[in-house]
C-alpha positions in Angstrom: 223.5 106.9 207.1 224.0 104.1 209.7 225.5 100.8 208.7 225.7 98.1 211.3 227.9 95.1 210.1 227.9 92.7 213.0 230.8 89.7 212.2 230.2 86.7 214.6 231.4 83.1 214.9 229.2 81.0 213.5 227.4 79.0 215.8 225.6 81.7 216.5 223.4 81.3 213.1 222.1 78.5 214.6 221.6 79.2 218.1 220.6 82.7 218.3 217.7 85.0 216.2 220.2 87.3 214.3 217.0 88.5 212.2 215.6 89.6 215.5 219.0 91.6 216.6 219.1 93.3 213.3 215.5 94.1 213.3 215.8 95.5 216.8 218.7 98.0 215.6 217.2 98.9 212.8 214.2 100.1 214.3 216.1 101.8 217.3 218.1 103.7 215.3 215.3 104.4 212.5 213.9 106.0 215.5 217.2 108.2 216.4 216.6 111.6 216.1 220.1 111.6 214.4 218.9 109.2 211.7 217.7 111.0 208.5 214.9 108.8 208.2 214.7 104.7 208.2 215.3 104.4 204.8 219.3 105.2 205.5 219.9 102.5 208.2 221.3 98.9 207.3 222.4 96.3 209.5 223.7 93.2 208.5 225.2 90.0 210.3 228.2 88.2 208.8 229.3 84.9 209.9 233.1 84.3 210.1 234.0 80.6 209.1 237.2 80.4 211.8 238.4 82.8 215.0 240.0 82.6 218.2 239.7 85.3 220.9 241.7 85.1 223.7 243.2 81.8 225.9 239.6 79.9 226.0 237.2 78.8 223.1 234.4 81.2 223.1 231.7 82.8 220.9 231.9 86.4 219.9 229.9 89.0 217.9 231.6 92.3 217.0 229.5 95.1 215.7 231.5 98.2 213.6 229.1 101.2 212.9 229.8 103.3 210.3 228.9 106.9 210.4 229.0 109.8 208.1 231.1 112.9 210.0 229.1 115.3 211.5 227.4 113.6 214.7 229.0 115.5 218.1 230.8 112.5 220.3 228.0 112.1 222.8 225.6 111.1 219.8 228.1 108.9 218.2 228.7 107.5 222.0 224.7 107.1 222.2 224.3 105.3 219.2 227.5 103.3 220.3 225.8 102.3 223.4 222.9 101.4 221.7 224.0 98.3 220.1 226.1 97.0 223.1 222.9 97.1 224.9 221.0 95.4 221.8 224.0 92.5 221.7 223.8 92.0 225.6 220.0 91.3 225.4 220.2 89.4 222.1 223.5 86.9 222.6 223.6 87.6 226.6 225.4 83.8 226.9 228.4 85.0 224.1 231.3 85.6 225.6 232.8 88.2 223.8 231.0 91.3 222.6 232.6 94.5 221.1 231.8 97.8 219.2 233.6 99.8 216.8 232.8 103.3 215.3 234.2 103.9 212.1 233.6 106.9 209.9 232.7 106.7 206.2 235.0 109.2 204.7 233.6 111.2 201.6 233.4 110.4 198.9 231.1 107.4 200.1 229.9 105.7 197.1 226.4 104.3 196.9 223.5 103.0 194.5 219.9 102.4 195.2 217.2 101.5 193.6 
């Protein structure tokens, strides 16, 4: 159960295809072989209203994916990788770009329809 919750300054609304970065992920990782099927992946963008990062005004997107235990590290590393590589080709002119894993810790609460 992959969630991708990618916060970004928000320019980027306007001058990149976030639709197109989060359909891209999802379909990567729908296609994992860790992924119990595309119905458990969801990626979302969320824009944050103010930021600063670092000396110089720049532009950032920061993806966290959170994972249910259970994948070995050089799965979680993969899967990692995998949206580093999908930000660089989607926002390559942003100047900061970062990647957390997070676990979901049981009991993970959920309701679908």
């Amino acid at each position: 159960m992959p969630h991708i919750v990618i916060e970004h300054s928000k320019d980027l609304d306007t001058s990149h295809d976030l639709q197109a970065l989060c359909d891209g992920l999802w379909q990567a990782f729908a296609a994992h072989a860790s992924v119990n099927g595309p119905e458990t992946v969801r990626v979302r963008t969320i824009a944050a209203t103010a930021g600063r990062i670092g000396a110089a005004t720049q532009g950032f997107a920061h993806a966290t994916l959170l994972l249910i235990p259970g994948r070995d590290d050089a799965t979680r590393a993969e899967l990692a990788g995998m949206i580093m590589t999908a930000l660089e080709a989607h926002l390559p002119d942003v100047g900061s770009l970062t990647v957390r894993l997070t676990d979901l810790n049981p009991p993970y609460l959920k309701r679908m329809l």
